[in-house]
N, C-alpha and C positions, 0 to 999 in steps of 0.2 A: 805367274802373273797371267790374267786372263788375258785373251783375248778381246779387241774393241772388236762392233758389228754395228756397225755404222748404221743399217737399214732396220735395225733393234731399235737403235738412240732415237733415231727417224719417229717411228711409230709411237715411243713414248713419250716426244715432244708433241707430237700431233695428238693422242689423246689427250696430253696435259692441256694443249692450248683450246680444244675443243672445250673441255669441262671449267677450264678460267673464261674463254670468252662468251659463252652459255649463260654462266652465273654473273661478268661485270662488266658484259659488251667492250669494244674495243679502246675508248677512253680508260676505263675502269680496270683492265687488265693487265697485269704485269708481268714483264719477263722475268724475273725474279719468280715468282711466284711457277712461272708452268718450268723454269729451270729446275727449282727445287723439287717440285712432284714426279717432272721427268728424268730425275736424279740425271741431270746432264748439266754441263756449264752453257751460260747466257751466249760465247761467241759461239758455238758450234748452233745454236739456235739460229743465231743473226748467218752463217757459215750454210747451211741449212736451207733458208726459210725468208733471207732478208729480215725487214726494220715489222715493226709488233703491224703496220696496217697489211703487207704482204705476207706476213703470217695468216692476218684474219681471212683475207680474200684466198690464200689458200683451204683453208679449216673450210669455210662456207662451199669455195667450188668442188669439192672433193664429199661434201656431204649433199649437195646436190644431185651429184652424178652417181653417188650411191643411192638415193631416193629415186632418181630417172630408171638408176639398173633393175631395181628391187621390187618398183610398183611402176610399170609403166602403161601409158593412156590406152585406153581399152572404149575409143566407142562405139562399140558392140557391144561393150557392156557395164556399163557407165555407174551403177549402183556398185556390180564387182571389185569395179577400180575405184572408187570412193570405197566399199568397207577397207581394201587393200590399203587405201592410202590414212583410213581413219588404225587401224591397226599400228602401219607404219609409224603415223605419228606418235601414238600410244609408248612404242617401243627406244623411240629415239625422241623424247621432248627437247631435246637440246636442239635440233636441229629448225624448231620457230621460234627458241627463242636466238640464235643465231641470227633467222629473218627480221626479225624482231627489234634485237639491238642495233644491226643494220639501216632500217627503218630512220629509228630513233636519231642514228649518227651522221648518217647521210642525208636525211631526206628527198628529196628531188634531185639533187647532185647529183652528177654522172659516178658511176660507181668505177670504181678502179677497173675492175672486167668485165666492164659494160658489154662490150662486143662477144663475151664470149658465153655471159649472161642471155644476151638478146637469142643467140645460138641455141640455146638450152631451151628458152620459152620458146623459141619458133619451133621444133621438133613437135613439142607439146601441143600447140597451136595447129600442127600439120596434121597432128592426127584426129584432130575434134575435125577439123575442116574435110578432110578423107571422108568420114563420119557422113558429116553435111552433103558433101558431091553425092554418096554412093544413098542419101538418104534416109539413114541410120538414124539420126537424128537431127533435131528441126534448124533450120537457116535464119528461122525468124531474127536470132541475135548472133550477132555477128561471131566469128570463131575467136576470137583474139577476147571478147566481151565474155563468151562463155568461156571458156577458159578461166577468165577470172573468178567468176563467178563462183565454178565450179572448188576453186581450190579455195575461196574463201569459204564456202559451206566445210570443206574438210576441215580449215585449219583452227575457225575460230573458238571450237570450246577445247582445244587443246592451249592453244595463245592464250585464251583467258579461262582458267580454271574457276575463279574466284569468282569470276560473270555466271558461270554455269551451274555452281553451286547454286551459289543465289537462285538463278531463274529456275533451273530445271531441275535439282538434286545436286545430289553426291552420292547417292547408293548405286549399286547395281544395276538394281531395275530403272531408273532413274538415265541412266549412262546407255542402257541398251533401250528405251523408250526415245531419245533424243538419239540415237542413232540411227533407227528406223527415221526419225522426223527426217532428218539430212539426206537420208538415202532416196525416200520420199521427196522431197523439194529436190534434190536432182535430177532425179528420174522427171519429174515433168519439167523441170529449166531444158529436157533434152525432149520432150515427146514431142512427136508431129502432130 
């Protein structure tokens, strides 16, 4: 008889519950279903992970903090870190539609880890503002504003594929022409 390896089970609960709440956001998703893929039973999940919304708020904080580790704010060099972070999202689409279904489920409502959320965009925010102090980039809009800004230029033709088909293409040249565009409208959302 095999051995159990508990931090095995772990990791293939957590990709199962990424790729079920990816494709059916947190209403939509069911434990049954990331049980089965993660060939584990439902209580070691719950045992685990807590009830299916502490699951979600884990899967999101945890691919967050991989997306923080992986591309992190560069204003010195703000085009870099938009290809970095347009790449990124290329490689892990799960992870806006994650923000996504989020969005959708929450709305405005305080989010379960909110506090630790706010933690994560303030780092993000520290560094555009750094940026700002040392001059690097322009003060005209406020750092918390650029910021947003900035990450909705990354995000939104990977969020909306079917928008971008439509307006821009779907080929290659098409994909790397609207990515110059992005890197371009950054680059001056930051010049002095």
């Amino acid at each position: 008889m095999a051995a159990r390896d508990p931090e095995a089970t772990k990791a293939r609960i957590f990709a199962a519950a990424v790729a079920e709440f990816a494709r059916h956001g947190i209403a939509g998703a069911r434990i049954d279903r990331i049980a089965s893929e993660a060939k584990a039973n439902k209580q070691l999940i719950y045992a685990y992970f807590g009830n299916k919304d502490q699951l979600f708020s884990q899967v999101l904080g945890r691919s967050m903090v991989d997306l923080a580790a992986a591309v992190p704010v560069d204003a010195d060099d703000i085009e870099g870190w938009i290809d970095r972070l347009l790449d990124y999202h290329a490689a892990h689409p799960e992870f806006l539609r994650l923000l996504f279904w989020e969005g959708i489920e929450y709305g405005t409502a305080e989010l379960p880890d909110e506090a630790e959320r706010q933690d994560h965009y303030a780092r993000k925010v520290a560094a555009i503002q750094d940026g700002q102090d040392r001059g690097v980039i322009t003060d005209a809009i406020p750092a918390r504003d650029l910021m947003f800004l900035l990450i909705a230029l990354a995000n939104w033709a990977v969020a909306v594929p079917q928008i971008q088909r439509i307006l821009v293409g779907a080929e290659g040249a098409d994909r790397q022409r609207l990515r110059a565009s992005i890197k371009e409208a950054a680059r001056r959302l930051v010049a002095k």
